[in-house]
mmCIF file as Biopython writes it, N, C-alpha, C and O atoms, coordinates in Angstrom:
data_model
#
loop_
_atom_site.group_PDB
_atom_site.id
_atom_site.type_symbol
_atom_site.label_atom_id
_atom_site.label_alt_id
_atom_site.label_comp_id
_atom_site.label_asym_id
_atom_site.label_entity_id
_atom_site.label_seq_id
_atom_site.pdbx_PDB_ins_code
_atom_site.Cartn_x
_atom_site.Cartn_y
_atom_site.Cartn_z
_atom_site.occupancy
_atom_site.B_iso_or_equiv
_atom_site.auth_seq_id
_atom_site.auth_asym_id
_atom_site.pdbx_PDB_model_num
ATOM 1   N N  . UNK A ? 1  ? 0.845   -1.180  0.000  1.0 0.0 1  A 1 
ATOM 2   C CA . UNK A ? 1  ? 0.000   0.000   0.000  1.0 0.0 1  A 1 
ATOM 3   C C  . UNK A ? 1  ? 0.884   1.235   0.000  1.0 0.0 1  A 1 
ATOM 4   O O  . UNK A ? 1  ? 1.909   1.456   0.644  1.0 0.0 1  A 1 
ATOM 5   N N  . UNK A ? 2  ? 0.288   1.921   -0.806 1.0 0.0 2  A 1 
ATOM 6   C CA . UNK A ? 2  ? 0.962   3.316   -0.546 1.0 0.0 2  A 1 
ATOM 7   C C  . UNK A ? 2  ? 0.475   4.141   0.408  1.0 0.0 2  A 1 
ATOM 8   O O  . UNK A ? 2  ? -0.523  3.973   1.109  1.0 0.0 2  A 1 
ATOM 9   N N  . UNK A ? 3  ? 1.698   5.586   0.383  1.0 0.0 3  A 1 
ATOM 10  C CA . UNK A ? 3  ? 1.188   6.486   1.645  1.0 0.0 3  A 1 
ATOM 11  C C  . UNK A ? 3  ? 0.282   7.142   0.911  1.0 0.0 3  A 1 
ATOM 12  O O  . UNK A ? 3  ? 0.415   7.239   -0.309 1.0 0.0 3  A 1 
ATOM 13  N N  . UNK A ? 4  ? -1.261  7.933   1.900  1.0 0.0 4  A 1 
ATOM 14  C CA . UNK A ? 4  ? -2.025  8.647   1.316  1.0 0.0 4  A 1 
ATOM 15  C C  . UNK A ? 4  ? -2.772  8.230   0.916  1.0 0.0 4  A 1 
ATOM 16  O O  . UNK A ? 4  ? -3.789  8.805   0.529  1.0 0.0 4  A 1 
ATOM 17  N N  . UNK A ? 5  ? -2.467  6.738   0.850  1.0 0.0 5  A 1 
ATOM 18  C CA . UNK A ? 5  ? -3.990  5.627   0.408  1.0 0.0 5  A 1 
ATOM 19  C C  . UNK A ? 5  ? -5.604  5.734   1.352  1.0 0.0 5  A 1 
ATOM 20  O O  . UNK A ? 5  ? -5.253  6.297   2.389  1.0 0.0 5  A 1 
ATOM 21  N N  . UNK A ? 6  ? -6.558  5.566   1.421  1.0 0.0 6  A 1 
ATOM 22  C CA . UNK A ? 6  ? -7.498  5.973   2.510  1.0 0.0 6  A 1 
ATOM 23  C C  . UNK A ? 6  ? -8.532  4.887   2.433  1.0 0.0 6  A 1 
ATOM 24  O O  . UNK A ? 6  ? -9.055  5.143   1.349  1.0 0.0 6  A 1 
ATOM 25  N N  . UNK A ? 7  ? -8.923  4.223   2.734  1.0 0.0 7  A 1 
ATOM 26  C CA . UNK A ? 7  ? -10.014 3.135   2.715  1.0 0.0 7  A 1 
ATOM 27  C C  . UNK A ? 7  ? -10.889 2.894   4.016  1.0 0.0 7  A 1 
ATOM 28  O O  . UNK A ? 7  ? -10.504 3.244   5.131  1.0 0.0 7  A 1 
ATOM 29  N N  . UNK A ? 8  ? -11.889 2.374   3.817  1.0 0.0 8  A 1 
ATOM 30  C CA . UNK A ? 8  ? -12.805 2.299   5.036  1.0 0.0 8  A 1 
ATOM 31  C C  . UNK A ? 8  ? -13.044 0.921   5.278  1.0 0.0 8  A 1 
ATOM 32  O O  . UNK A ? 8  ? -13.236 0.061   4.418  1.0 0.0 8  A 1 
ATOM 33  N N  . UNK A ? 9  ? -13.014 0.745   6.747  1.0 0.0 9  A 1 
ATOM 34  C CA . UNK A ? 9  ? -13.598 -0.342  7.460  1.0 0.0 9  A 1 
ATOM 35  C C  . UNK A ? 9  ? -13.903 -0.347  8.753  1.0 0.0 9  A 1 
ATOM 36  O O  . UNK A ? 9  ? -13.254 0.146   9.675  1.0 0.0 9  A 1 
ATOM 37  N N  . UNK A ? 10 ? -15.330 -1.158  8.806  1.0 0.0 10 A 1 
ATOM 38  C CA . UNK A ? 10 ? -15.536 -0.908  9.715  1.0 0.0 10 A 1 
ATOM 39  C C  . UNK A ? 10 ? -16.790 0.139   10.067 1.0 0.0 10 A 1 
ATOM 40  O O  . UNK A ? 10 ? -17.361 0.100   11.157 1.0 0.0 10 A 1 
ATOM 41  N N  . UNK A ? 11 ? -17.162 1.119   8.965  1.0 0.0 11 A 1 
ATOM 42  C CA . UNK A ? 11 ? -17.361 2.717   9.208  1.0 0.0 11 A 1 
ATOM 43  C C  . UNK A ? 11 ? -16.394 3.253   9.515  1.0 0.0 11 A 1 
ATOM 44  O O  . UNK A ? 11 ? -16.739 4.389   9.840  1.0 0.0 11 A 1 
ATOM 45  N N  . UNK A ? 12 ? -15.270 3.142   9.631  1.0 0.0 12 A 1 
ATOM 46  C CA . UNK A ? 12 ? -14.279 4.222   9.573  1.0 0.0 12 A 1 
ATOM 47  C C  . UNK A ? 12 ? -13.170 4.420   8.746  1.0 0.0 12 A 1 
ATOM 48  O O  . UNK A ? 12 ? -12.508 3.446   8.387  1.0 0.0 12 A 1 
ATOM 49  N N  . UNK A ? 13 ? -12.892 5.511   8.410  1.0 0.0 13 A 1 
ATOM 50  C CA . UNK A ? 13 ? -11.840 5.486   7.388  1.0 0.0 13 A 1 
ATOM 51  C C  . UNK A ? 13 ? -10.553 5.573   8.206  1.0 0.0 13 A 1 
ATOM 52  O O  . UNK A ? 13 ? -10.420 6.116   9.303  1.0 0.0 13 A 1 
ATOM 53  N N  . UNK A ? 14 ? -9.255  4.686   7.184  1.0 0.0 14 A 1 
ATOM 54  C CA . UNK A ? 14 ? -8.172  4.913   7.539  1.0 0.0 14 A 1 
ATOM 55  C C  . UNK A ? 14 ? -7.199  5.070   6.251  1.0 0.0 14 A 1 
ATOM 56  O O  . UNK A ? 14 ? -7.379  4.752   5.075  1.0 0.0 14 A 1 
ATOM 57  N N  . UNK A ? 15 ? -5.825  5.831   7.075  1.0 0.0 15 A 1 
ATOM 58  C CA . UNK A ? 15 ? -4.928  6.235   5.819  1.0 0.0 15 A 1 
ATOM 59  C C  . UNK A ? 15 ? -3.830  5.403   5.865  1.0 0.0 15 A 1 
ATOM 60  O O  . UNK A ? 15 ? -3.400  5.082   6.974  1.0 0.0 15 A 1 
ATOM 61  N N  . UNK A ? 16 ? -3.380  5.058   5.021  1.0 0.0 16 A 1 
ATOM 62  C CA . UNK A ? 16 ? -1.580  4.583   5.224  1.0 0.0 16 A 1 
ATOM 63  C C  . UNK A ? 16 ? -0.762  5.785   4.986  1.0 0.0 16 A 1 
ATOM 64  O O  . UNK A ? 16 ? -0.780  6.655   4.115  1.0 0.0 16 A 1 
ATOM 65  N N  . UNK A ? 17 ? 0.303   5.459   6.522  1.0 0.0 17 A 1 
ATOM 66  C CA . UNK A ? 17 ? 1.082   6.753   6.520  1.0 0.0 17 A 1 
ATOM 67  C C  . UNK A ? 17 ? 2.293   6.610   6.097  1.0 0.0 17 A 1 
ATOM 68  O O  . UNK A ? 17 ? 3.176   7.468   6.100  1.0 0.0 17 A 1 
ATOM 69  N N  . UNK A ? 18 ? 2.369   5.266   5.640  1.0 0.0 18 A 1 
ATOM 70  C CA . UNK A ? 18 ? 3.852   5.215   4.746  1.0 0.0 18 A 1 
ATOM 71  C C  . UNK A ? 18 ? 4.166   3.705   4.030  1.0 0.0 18 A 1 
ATOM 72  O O  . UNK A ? 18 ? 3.739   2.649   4.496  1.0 0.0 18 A 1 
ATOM 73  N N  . UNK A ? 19 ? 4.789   3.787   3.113  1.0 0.0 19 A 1 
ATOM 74  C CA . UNK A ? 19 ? 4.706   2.335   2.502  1.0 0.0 19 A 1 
ATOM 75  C C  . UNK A ? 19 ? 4.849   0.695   2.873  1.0 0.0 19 A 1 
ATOM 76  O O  . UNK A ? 19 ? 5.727   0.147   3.539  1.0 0.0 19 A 1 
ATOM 77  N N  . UNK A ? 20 ? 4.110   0.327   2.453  1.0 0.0 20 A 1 
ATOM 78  C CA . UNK A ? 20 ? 3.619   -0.819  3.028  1.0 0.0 20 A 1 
ATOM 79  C C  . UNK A ? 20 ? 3.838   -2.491  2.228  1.0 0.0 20 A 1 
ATOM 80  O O  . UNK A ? 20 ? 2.954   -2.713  1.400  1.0 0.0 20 A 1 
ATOM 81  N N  . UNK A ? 21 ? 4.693   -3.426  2.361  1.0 0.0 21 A 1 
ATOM 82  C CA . UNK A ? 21 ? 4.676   -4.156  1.631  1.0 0.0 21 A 1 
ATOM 83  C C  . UNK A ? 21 ? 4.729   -5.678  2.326  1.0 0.0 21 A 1 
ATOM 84  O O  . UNK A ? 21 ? 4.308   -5.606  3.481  1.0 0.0 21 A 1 
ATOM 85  N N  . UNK A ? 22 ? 4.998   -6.601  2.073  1.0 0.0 22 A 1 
ATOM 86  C CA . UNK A ? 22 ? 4.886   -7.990  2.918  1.0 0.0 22 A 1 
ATOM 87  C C  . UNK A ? 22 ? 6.587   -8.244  3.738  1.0 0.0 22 A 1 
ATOM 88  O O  . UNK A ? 22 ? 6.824   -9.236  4.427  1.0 0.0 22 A 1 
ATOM 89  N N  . UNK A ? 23 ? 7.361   -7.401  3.534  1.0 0.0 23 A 1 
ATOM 90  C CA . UNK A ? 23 ? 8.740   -7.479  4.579  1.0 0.0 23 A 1 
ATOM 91  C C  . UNK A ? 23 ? 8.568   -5.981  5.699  1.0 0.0 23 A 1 
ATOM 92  O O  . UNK A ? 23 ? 9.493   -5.547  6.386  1.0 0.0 23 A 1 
ATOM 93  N N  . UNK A ? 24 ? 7.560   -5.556  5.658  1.0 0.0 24 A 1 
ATOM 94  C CA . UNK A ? 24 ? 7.405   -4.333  6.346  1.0 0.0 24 A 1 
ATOM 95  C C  . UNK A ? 24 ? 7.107   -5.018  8.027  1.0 0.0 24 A 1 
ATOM 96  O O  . UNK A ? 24 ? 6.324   -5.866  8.457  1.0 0.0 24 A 1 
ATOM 97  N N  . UNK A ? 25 ? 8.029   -4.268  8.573  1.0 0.0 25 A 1 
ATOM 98  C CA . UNK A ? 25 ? 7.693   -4.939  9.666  1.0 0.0 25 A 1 
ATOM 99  C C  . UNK A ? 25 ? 7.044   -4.027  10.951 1.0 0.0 25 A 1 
ATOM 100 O O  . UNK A ? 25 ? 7.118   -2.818  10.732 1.0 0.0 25 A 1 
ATOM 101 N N  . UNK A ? 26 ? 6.433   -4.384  12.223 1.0 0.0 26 A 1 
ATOM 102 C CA . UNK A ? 26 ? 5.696   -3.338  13.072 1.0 0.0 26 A 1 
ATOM 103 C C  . UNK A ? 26 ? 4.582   -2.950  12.383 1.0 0.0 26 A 1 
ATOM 104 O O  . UNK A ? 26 ? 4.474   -1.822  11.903 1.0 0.0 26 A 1 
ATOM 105 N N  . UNK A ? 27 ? 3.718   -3.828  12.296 1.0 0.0 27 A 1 
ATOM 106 C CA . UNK A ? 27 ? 2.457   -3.573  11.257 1.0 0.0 27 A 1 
ATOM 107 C C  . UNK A ? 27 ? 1.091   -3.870  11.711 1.0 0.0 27 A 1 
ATOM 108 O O  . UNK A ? 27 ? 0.883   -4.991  12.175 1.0 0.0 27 A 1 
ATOM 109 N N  . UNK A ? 28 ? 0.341   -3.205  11.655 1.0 0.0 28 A 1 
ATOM 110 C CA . UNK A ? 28 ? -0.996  -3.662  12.100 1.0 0.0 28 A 1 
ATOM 111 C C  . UNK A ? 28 ? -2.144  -3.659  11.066 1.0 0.0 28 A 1 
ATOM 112 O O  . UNK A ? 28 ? -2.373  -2.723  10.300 1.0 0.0 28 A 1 
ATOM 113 N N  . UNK A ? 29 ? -2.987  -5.059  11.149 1.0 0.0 29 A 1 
ATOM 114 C CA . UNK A ? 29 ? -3.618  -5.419  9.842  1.0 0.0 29 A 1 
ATOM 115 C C  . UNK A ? 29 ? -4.541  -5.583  10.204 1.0 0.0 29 A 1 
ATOM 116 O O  . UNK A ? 29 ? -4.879  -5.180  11.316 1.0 0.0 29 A 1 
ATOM 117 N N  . UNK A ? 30 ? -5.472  -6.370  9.255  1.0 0.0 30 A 1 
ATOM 118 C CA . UNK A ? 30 ? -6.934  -6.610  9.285  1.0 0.0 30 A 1 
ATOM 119 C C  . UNK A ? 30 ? -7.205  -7.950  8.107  1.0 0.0 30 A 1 
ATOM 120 O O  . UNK A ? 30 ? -7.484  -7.683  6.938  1.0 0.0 30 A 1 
ATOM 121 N N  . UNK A ? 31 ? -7.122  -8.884  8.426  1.0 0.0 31 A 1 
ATOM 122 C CA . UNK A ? 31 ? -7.472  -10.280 7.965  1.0 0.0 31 A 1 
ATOM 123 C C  . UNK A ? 31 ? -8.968  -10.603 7.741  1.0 0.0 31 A 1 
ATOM 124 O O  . UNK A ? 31 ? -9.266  -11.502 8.527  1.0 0.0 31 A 1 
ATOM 125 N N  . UNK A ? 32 ? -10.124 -10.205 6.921  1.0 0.0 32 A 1 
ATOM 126 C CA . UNK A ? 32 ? -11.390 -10.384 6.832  1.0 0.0 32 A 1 
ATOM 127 C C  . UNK A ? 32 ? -11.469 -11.452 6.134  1.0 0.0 32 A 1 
ATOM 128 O O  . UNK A ? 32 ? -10.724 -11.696 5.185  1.0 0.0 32 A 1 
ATOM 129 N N  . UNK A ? 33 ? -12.567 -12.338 6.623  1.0 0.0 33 A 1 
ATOM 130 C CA . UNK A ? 33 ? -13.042 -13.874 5.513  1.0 0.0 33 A 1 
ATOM 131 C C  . UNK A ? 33 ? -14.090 -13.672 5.069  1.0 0.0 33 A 1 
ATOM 132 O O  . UNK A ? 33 ? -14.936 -12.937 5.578  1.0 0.0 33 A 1 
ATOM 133 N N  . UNK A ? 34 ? -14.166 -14.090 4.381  1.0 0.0 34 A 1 
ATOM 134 C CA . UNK A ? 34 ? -15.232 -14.104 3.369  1.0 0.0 34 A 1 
ATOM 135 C C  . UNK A ? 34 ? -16.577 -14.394 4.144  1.0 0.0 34 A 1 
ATOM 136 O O  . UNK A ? 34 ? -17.558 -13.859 3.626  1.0 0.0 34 A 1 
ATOM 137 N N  . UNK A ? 35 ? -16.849 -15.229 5.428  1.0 0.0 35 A 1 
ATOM 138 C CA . UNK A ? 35 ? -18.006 -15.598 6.329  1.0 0.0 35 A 1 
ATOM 139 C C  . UNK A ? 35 ? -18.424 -13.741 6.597  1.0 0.0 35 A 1 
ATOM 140 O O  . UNK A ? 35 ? -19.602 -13.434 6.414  1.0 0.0 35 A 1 
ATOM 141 N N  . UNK A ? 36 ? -17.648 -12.867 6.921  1.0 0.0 36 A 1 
ATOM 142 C CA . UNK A ? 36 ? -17.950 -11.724 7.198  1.0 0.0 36 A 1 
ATOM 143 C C  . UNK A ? 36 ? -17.741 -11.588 8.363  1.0 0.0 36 A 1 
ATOM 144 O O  . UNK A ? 36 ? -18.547 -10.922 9.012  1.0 0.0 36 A 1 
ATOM 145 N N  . UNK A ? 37 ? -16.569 -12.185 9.024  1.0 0.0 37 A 1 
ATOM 146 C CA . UNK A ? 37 ? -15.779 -12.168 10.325 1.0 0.0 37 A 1 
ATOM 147 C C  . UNK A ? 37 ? -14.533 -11.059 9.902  1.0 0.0 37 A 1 
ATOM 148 O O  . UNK A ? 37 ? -14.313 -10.461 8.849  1.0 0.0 37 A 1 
ATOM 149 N N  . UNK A ? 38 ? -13.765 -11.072 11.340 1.0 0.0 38 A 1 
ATOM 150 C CA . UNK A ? 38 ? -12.545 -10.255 10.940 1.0 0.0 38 A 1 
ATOM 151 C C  . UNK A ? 38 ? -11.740 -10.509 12.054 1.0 0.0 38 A 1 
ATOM 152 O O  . UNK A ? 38 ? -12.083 -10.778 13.205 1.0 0.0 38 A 1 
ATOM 153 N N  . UNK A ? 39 ? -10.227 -10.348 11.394 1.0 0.0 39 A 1 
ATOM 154 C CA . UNK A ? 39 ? -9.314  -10.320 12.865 1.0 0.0 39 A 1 
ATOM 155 C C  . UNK A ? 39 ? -8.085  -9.003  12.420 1.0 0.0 39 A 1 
ATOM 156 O O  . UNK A ? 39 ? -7.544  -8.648  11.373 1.0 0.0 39 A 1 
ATOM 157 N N  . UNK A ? 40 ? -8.044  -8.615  13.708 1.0 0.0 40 A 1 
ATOM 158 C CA . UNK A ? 40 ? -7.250  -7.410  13.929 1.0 0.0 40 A 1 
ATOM 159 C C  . UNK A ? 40 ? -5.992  -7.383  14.355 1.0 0.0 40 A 1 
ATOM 160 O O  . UNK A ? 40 ? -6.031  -6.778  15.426 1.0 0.0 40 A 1 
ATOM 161 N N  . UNK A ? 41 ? -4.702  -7.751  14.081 1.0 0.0 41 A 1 
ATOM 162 C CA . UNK A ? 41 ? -3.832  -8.405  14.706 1.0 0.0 41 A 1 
ATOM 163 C C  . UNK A ? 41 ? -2.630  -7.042  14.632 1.0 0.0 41 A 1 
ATOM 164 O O  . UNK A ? 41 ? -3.074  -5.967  14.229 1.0 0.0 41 A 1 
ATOM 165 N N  . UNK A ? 42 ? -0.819  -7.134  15.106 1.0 0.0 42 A 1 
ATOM 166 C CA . UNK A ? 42 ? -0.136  -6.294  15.121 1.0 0.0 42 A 1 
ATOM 167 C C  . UNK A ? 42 ? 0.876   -7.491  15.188 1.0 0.0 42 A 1 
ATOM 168 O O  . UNK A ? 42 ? 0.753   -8.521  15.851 1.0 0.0 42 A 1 
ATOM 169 N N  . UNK A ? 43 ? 2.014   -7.091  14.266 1.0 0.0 43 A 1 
ATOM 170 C CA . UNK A ? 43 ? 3.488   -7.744  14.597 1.0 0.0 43 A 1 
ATOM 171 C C  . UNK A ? 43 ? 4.684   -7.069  14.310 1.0 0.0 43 A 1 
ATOM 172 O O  . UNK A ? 43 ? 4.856   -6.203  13.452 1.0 0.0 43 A 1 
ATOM 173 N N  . UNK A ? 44 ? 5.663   -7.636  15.262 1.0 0.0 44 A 1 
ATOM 174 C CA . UNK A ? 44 ? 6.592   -6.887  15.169 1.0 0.0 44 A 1 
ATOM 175 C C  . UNK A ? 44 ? 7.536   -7.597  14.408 1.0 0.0 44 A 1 
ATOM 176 O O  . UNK A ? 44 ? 8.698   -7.252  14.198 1.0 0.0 44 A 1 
ATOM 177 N N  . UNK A ? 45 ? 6.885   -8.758  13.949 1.0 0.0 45 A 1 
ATOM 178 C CA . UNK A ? 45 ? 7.673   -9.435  12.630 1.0 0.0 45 A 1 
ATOM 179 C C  . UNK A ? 45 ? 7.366   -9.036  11.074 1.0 0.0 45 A 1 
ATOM 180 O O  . UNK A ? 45 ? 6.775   -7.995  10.789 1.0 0.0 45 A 1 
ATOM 181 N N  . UNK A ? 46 ? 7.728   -9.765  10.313 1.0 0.0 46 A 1 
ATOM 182 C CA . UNK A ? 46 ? 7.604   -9.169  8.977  1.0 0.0 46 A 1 
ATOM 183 C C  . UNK A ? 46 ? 5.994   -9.244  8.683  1.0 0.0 46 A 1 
ATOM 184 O O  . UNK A ? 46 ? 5.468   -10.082 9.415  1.0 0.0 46 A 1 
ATOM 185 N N  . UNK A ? 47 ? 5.153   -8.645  7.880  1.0 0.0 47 A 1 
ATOM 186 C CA . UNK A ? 47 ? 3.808   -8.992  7.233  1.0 0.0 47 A 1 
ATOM 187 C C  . UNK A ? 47 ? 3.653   -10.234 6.613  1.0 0.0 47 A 1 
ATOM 188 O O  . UNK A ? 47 ? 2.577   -10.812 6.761  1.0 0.0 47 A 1 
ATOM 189 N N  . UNK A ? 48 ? 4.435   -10.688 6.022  1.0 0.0 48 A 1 
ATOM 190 C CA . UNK A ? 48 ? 4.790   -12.007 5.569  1.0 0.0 48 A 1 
ATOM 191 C C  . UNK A ? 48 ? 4.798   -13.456 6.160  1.0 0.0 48 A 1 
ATOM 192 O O  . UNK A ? 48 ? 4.252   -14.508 5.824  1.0 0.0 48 A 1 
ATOM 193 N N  . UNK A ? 49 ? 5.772   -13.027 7.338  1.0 0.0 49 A 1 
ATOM 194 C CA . UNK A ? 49 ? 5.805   -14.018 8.269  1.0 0.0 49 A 1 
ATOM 195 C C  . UNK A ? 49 ? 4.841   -14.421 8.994  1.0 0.0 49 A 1 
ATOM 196 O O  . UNK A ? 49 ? 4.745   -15.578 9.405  1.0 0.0 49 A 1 
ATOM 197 N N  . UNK A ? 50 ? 3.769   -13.215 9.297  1.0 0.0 50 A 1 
ATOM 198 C CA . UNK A ? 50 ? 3.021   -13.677 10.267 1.0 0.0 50 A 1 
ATOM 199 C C  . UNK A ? 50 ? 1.512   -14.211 9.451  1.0 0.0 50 A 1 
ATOM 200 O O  . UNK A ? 50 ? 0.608   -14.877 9.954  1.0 0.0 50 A 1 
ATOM 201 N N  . UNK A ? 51 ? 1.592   -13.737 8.218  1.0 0.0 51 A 1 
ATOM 202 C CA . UNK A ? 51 ? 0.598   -14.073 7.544  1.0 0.0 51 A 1 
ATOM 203 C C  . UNK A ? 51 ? 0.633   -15.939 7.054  1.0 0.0 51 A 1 
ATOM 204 O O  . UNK A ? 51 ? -0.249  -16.770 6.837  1.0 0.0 51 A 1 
ATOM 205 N N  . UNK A ? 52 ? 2.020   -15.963 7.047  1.0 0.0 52 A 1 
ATOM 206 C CA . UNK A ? 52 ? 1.928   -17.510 6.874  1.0 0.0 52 A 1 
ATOM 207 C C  . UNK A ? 52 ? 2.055   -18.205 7.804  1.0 0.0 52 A 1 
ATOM 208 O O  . UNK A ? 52 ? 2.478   -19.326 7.524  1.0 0.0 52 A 1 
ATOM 209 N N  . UNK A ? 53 ? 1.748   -17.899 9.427  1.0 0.0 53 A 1 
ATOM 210 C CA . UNK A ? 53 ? 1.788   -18.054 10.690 1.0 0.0 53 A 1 
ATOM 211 C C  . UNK A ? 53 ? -0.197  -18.431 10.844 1.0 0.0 53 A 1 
ATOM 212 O O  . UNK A ? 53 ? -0.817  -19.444 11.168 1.0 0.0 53 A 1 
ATOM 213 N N  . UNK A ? 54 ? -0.532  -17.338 10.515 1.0 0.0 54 A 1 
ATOM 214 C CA . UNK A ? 54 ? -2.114  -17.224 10.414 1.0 0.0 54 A 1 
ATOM 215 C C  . UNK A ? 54 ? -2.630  -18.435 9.362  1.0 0.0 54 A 1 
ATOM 216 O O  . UNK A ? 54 ? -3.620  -19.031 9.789  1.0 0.0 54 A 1 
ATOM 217 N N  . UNK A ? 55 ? -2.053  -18.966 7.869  1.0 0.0 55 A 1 
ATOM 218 C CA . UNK A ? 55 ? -2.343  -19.662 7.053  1.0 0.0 55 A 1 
ATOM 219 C C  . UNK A ? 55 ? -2.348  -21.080 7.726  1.0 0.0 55 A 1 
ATOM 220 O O  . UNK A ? 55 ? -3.346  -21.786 7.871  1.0 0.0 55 A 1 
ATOM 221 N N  . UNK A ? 56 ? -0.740  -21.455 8.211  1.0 0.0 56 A 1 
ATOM 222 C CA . UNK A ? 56 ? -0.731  -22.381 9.219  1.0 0.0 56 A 1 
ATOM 223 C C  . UNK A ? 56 ? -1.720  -23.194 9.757  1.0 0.0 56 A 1 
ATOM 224 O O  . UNK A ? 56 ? -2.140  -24.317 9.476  1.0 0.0 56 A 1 
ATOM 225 N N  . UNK A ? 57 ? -2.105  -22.015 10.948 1.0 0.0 57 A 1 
ATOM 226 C CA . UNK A ? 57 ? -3.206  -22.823 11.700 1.0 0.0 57 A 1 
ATOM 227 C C  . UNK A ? 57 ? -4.233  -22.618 11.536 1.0 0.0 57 A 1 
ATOM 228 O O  . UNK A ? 57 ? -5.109  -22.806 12.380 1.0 0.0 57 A 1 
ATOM 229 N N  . UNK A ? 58 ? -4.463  -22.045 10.069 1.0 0.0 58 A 1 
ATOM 230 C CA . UNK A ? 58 ? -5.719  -22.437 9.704  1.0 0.0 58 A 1 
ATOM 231 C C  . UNK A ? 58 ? -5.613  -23.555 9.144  1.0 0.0 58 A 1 
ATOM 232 O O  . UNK A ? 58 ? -6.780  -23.908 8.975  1.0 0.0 58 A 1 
ATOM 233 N N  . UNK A ? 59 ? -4.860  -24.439 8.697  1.0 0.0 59 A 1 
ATOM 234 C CA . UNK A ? 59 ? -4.500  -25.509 7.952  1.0 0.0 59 A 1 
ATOM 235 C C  . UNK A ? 59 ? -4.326  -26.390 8.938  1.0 0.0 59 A 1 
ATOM 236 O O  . UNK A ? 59 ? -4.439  -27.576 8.631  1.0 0.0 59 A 1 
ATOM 237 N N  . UNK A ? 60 ? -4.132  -26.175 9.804  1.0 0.0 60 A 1 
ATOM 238 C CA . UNK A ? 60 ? -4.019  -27.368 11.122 1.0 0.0 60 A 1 
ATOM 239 C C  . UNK A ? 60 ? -4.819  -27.072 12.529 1.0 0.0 60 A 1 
ATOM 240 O O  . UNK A ? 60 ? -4.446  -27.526 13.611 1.0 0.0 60 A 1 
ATOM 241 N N  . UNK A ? 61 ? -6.248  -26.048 12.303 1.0 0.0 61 A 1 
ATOM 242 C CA . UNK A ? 61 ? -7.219  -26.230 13.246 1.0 0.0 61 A 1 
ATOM 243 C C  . UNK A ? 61 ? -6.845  -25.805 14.072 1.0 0.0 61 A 1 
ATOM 244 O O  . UNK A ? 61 ? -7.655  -25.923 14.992 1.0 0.0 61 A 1 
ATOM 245 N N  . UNK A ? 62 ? -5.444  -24.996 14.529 1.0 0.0 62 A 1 
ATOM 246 C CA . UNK A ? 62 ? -5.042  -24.780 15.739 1.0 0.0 62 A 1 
ATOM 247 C C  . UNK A ? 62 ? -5.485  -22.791 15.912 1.0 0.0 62 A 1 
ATOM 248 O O  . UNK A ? 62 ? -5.242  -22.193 16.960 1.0 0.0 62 A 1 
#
């Protein structure tokens, strides 16, 4: 994502305040499924890493 980007969720809008890519690390996200759930998470690891952390245990129920 770029900076200056603005999107809404939630009802609320938010901006990215600086560039954003899957080695970006100190990041706080928003994981929505398709059921129309959501999870809100923060890491101080890469975007990457933790996203295939999240894939994981969805793949193994945990």
């Amino acid at each position: 994502m770029f900076p200056g980007r603005h999107f809404f969720f939630g009802g609320i809008e938010h901006c990215v305040h600086q560039f954003i890519n899957c080695r970006t690390t100190f990041v706080v996200y928003v994981l929505i499924c398709v059921c129309g759930s959501f999870y809100v998470g923060k890491t101080k690891r890469s975007l990457m890493e933790r996203v295939r952390e999240h894939r994981n245990s969805i793949r193994t129920g945990n």
